[in-house]
PDB file as gemmi writes it, atoms N, CA and C in Angstrom:
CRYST1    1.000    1.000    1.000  90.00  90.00  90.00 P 1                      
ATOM      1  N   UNK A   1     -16.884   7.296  13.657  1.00  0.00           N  
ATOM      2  CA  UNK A   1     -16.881   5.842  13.767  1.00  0.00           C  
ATOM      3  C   UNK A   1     -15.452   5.299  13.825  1.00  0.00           C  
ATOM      4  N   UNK A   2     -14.558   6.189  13.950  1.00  0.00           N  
ATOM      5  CA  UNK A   2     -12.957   6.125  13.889  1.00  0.00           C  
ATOM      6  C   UNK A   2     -12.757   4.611  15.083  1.00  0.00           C  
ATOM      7  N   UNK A   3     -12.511   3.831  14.823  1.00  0.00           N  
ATOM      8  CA  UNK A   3     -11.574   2.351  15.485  1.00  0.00           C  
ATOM      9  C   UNK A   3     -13.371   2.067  16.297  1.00  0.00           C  
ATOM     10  N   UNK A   4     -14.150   1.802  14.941  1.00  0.00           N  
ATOM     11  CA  UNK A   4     -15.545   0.937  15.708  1.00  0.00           C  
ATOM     12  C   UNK A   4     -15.205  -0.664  15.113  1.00  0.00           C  
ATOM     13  N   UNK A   5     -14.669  -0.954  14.627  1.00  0.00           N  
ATOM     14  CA  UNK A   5     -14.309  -2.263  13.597  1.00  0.00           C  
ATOM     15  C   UNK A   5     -12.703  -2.935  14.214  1.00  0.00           C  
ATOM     16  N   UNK A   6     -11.735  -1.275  14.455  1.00  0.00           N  
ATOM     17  CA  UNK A   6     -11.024  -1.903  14.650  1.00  0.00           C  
ATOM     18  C   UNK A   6     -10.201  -1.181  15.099  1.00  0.00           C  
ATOM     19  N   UNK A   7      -8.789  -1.372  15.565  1.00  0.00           N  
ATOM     20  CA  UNK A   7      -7.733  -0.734  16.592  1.00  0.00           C  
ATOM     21  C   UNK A   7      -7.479   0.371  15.411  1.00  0.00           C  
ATOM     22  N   UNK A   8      -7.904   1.406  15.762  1.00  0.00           N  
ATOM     23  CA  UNK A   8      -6.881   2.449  14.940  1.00  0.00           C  
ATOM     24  C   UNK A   8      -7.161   2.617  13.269  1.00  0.00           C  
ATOM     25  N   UNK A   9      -8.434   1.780  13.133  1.00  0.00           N  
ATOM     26  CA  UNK A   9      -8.646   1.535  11.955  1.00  0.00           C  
ATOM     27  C   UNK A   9      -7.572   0.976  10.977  1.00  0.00           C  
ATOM     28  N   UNK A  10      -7.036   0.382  11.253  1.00  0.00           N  
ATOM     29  CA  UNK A  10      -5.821  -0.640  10.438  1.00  0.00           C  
ATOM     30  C   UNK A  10      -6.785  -2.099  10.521  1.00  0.00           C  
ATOM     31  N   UNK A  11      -6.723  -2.545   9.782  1.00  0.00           N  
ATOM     32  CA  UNK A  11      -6.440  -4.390   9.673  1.00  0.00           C  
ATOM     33  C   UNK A  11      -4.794  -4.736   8.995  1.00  0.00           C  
ATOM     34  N   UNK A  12      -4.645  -6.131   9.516  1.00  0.00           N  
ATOM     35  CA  UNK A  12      -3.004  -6.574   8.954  1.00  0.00           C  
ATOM     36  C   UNK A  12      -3.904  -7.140   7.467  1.00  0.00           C  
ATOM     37  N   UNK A  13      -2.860  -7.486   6.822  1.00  0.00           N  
ATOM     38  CA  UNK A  13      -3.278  -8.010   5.626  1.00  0.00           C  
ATOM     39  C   UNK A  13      -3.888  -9.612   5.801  1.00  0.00           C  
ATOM     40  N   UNK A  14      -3.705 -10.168   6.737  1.00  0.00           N  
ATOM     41  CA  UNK A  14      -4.428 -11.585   6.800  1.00  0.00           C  
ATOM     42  C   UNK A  14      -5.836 -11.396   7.205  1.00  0.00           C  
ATOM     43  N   UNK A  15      -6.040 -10.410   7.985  1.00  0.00           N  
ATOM     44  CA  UNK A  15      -7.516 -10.025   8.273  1.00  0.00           C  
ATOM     45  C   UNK A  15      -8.324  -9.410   7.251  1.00  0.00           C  
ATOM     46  N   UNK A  16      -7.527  -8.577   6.126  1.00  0.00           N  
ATOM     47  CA  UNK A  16      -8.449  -8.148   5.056  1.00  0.00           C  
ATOM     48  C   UNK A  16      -8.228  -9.358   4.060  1.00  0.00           C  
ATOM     49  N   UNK A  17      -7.955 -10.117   4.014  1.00  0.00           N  
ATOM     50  CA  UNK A  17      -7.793 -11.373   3.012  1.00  0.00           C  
ATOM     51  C   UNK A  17      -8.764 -12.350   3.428  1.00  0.00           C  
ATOM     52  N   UNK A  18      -9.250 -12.145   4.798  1.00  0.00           N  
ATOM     53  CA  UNK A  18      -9.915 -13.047   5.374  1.00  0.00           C  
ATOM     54  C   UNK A  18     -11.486 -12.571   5.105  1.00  0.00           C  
ATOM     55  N   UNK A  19     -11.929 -11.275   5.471  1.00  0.00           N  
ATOM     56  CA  UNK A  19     -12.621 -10.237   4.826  1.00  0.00           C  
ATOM     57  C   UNK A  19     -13.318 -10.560   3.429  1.00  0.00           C  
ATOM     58  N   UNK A  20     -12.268 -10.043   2.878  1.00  0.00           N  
ATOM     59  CA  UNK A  20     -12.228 -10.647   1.037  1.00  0.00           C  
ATOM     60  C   UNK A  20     -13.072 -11.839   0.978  1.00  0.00           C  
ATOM     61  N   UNK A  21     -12.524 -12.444   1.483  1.00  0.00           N  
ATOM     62  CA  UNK A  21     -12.544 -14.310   0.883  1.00  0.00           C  
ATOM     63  C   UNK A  21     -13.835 -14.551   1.781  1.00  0.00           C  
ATOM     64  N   UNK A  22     -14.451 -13.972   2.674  1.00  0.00           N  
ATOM     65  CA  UNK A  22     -15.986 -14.038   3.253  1.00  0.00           C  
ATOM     66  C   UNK A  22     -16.451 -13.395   2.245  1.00  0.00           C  
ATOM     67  N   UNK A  23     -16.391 -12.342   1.907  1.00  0.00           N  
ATOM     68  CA  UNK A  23     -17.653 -11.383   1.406  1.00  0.00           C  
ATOM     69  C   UNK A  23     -17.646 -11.615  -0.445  1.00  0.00           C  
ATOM     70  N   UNK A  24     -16.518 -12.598  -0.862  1.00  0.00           N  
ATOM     71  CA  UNK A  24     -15.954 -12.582  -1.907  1.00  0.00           C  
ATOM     72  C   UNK A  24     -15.273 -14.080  -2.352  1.00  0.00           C  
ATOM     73  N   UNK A  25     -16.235 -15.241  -2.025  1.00  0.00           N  
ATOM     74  CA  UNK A  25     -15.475 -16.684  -1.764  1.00  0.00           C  
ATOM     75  C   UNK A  25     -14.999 -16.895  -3.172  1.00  0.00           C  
ATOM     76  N   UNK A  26     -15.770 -16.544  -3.954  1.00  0.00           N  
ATOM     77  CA  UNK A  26     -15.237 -17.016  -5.557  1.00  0.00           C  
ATOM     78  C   UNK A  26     -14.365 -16.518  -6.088  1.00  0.00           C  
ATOM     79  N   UNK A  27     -13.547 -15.279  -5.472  1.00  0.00           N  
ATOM     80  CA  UNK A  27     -12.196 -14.551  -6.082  1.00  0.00           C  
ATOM     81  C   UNK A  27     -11.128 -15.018  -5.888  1.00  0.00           C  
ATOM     82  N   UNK A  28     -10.971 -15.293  -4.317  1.00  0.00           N  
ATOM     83  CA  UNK A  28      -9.975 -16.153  -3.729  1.00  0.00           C  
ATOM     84  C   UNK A  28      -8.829 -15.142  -3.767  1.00  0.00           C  
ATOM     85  N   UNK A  29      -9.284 -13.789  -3.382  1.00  0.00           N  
ATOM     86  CA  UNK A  29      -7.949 -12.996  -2.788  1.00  0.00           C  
ATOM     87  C   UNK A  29      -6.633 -13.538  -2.260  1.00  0.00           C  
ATOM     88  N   UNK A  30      -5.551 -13.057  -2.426  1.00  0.00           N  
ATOM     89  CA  UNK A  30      -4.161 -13.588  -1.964  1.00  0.00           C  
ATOM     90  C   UNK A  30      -3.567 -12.090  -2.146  1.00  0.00           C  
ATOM     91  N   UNK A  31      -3.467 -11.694  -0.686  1.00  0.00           N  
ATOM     92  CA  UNK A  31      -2.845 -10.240  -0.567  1.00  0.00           C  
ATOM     93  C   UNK A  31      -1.153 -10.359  -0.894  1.00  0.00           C  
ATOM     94  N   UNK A  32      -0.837 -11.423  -0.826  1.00  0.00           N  
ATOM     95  CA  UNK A  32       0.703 -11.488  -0.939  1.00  0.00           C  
ATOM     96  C   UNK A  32       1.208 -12.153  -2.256  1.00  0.00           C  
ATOM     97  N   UNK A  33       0.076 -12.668  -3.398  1.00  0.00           N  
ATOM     98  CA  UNK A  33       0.038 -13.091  -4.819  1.00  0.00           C  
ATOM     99  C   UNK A  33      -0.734 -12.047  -5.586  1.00  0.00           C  
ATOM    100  N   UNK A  34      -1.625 -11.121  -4.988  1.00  0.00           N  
ATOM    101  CA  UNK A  34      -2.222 -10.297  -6.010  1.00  0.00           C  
ATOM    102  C   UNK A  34      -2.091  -9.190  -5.900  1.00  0.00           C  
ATOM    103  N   UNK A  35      -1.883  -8.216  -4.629  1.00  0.00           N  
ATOM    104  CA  UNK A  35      -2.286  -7.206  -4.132  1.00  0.00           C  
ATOM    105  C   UNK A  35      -0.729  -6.502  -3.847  1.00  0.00           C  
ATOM    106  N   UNK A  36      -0.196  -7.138  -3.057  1.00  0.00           N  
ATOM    107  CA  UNK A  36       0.959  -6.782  -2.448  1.00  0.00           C  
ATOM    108  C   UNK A  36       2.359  -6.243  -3.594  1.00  0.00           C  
ATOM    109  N   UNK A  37       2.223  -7.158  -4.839  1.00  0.00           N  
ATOM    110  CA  UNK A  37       3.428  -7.234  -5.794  1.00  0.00           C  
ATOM    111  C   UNK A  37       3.133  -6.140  -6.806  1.00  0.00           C  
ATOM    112  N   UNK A  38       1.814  -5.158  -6.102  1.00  0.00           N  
ATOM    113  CA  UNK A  38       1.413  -3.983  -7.357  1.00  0.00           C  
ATOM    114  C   UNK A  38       1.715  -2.763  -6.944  1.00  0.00           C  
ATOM    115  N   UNK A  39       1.420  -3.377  -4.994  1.00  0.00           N  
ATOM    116  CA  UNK A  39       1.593  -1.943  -3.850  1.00  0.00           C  
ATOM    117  C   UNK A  39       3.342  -1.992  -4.544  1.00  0.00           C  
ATOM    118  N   UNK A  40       4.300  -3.174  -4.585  1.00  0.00           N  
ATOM    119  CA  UNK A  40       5.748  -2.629  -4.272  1.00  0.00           C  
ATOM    120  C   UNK A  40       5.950  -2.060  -5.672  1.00  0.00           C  
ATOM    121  N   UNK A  41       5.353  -1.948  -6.653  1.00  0.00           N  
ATOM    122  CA  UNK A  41       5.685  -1.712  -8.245  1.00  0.00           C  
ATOM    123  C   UNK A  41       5.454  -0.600  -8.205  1.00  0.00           C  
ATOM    124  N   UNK A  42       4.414   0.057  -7.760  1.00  0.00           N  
ATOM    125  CA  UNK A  42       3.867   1.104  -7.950  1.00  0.00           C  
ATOM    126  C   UNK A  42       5.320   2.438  -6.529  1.00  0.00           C  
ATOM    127  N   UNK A  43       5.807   1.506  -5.572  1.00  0.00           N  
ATOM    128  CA  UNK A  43       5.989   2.209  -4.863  1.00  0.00           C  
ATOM    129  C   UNK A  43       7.728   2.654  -5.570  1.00  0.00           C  
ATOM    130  N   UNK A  44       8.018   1.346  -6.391  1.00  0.00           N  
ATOM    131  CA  UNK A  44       9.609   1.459  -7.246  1.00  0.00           C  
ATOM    132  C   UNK A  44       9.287   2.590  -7.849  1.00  0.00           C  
ATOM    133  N   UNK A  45       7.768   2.364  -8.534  1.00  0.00           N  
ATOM    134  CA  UNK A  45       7.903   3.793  -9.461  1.00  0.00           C  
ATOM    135  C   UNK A  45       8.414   4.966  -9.127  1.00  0.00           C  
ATOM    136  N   UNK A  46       7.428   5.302  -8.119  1.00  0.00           N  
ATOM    137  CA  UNK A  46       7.685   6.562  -7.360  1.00  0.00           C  
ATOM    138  C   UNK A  46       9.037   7.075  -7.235  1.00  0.00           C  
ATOM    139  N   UNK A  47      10.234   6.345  -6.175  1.00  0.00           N  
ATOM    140  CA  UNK A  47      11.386   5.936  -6.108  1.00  0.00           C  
ATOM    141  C   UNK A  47      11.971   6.993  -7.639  1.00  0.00           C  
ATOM    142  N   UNK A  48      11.687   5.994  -8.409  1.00  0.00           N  
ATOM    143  CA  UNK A  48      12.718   5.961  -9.555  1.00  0.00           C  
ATOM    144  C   UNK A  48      12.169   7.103 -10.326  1.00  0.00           C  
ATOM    145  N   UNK A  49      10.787   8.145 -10.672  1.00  0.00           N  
ATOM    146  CA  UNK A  49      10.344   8.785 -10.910  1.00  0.00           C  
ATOM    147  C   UNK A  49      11.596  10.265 -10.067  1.00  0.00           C  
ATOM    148  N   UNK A  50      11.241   9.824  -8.325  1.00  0.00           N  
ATOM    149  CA  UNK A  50      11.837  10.925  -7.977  1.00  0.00           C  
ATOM    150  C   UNK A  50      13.741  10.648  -7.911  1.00  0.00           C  
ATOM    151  N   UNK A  51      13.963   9.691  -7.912  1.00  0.00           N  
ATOM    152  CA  UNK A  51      15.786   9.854  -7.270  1.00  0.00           C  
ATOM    153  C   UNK A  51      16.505  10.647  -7.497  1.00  0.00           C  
ATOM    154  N   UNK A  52      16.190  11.592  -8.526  1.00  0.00           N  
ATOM    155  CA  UNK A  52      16.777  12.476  -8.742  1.00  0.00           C  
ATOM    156  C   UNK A  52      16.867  13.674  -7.702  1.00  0.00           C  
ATOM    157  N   UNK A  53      15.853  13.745  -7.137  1.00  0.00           N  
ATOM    158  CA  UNK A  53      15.548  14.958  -6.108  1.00  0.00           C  
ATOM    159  C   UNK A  53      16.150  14.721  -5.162  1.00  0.00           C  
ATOM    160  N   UNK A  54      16.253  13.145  -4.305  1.00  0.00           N  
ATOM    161  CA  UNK A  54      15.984  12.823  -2.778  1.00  0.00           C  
ATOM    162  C   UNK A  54      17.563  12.976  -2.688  1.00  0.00           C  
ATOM    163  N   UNK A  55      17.832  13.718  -1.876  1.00  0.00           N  
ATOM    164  CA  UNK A  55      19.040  13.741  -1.208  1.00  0.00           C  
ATOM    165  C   UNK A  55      19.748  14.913  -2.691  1.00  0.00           C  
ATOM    166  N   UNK A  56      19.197  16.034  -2.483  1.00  0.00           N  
ATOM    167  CA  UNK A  56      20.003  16.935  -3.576  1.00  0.00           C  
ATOM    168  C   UNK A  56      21.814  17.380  -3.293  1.00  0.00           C  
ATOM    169  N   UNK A  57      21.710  17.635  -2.411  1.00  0.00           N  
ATOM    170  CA  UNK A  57      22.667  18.412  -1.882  1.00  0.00           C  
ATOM    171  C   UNK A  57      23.812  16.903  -1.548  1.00  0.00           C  
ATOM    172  N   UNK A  58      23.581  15.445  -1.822  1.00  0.00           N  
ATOM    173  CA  UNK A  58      24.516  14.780  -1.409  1.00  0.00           C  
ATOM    174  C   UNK A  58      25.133  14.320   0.050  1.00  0.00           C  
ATOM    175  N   UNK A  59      23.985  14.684   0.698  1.00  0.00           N  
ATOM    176  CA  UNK A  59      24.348  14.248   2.250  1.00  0.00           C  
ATOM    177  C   UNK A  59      24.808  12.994   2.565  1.00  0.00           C  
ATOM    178  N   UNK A  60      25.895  12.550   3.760  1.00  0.00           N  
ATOM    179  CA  UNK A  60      26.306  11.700   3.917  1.00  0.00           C  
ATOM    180  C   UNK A  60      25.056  11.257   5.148  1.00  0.00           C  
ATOM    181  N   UNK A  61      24.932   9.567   5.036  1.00  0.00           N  
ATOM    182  CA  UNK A  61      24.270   9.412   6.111  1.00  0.00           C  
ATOM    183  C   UNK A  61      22.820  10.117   6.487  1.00  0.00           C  
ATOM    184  N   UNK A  62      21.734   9.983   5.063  1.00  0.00           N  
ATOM    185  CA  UNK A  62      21.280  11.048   4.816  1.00  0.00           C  
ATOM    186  C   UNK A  62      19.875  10.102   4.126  1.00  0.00           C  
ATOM    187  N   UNK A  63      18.824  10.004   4.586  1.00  0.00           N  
ATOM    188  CA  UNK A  63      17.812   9.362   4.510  1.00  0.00           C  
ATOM    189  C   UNK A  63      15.981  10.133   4.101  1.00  0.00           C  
ATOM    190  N   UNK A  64      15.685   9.696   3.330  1.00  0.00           N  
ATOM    191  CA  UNK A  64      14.043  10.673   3.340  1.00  0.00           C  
ATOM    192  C   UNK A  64      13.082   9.203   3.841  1.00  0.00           C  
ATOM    193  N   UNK A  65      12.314  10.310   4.500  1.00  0.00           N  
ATOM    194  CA  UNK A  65      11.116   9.470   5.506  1.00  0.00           C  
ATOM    195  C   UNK A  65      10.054   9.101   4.678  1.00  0.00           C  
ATOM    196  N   UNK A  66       9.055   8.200   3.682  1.00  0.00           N  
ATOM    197  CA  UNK A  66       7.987   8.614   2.930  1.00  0.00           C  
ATOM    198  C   UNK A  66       6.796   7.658   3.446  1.00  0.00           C  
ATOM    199  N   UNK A  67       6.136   7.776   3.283  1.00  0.00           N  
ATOM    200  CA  UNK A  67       4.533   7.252   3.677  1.00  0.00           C  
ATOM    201  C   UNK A  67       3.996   6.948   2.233  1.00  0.00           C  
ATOM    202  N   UNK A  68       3.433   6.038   1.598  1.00  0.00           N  
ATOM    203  CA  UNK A  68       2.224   5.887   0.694  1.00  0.00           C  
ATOM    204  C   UNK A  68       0.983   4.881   0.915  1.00  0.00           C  
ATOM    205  N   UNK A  69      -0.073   6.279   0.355  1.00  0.00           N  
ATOM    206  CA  UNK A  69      -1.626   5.476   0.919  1.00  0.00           C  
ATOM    207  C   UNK A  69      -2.050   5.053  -0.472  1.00  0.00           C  
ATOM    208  N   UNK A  70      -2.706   3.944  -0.162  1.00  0.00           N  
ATOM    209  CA  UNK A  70      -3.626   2.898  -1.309  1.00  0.00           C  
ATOM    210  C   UNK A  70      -4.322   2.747  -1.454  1.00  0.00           C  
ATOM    211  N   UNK A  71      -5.668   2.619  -2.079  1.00  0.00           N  
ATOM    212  CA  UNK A  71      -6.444   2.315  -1.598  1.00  0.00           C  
ATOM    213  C   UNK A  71      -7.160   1.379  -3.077  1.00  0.00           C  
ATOM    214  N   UNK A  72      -8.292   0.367  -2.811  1.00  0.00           N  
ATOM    215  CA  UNK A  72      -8.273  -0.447  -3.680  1.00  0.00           C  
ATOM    216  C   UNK A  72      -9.604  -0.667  -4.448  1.00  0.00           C  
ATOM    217  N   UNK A  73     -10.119  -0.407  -5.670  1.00  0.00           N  
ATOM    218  CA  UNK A  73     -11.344  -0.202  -6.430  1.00  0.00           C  
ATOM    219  C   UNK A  73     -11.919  -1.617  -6.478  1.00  0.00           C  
ATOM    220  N   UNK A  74     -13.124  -1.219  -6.535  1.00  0.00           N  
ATOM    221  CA  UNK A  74     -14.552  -2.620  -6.702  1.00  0.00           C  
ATOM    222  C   UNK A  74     -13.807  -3.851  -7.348  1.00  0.00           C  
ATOM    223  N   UNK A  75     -12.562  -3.721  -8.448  1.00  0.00           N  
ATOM    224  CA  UNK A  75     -12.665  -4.888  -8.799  1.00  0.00           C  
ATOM    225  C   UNK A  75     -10.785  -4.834  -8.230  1.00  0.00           C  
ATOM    226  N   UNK A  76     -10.548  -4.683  -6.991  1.00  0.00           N  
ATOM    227  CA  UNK A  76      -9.395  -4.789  -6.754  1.00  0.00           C  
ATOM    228  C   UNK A  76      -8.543  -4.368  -7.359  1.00  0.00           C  
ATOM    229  N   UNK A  77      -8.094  -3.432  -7.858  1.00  0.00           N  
ATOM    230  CA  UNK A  77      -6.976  -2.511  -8.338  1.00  0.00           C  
ATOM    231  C   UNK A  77      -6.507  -1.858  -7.772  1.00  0.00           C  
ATOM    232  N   UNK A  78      -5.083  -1.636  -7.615  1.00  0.00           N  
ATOM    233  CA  UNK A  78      -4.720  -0.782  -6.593  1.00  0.00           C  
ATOM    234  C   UNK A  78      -4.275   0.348  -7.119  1.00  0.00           C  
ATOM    235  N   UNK A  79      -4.540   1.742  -6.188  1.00  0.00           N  
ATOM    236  CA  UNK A  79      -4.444   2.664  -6.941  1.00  0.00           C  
ATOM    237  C   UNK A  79      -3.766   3.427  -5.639  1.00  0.00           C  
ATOM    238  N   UNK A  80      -2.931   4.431  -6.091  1.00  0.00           N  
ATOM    239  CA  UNK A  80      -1.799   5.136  -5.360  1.00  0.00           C  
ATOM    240  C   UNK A  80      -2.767   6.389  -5.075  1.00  0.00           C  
ATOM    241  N   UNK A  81      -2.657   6.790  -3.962  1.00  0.00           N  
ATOM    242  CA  UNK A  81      -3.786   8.022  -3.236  1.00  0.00           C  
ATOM    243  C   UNK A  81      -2.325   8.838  -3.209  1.00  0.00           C  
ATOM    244  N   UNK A  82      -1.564   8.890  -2.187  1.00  0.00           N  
ATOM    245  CA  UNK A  82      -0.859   9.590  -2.181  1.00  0.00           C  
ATOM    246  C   UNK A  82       0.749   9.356  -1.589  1.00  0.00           C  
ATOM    247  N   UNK A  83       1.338   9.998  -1.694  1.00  0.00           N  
ATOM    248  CA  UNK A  83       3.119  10.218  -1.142  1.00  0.00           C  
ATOM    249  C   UNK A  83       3.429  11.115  -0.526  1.00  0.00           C  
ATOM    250  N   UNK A  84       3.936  10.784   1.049  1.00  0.00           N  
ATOM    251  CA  UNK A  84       3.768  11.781   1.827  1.00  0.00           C  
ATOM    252  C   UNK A  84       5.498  11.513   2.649  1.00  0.00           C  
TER     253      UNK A  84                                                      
END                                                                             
């Protein structure tokens, strides 16, 4: 059923807020007041968990690539799947 809903299976965050707030009028989701300020907390963690590792050797001009997936429980919590 891969991209039956949607391009690539992504929505932007105004479309899942929009989502939300249909299927969910009395919560009154705000991806950029509720959701968003837990994804960047959770992602500092990580960060600051690893800095020690990233860039061992001291490279100049010297960058790591990372990916993290989210995904979000029945009563909206966001929870860290993985770091890639």
């Amino acid at each position: 059923m891969y991209g039956k809903h949607e391009e690539g299976n992504t929505l932007p965050f105004e479309k899942m807020e929009e989502f939300f707030n249909s299927k969910y009028p009395n919560l009154s989701i705000n991806f950029q007041n509720n959701i968003i300020p837990r994804i960047k907390d959770i992602i500092i963690d990580c960060y600051l968990a690893t800095k020690g590792e990233l860039n061992p050797k001291k490279r100049k001009n010297c960058f790591e690539l990372v990916g993290f997936d989210f995904i979000l429980d029945e009563d909206f919590h966001v929870w860290l799947l993985e770091v890639f």
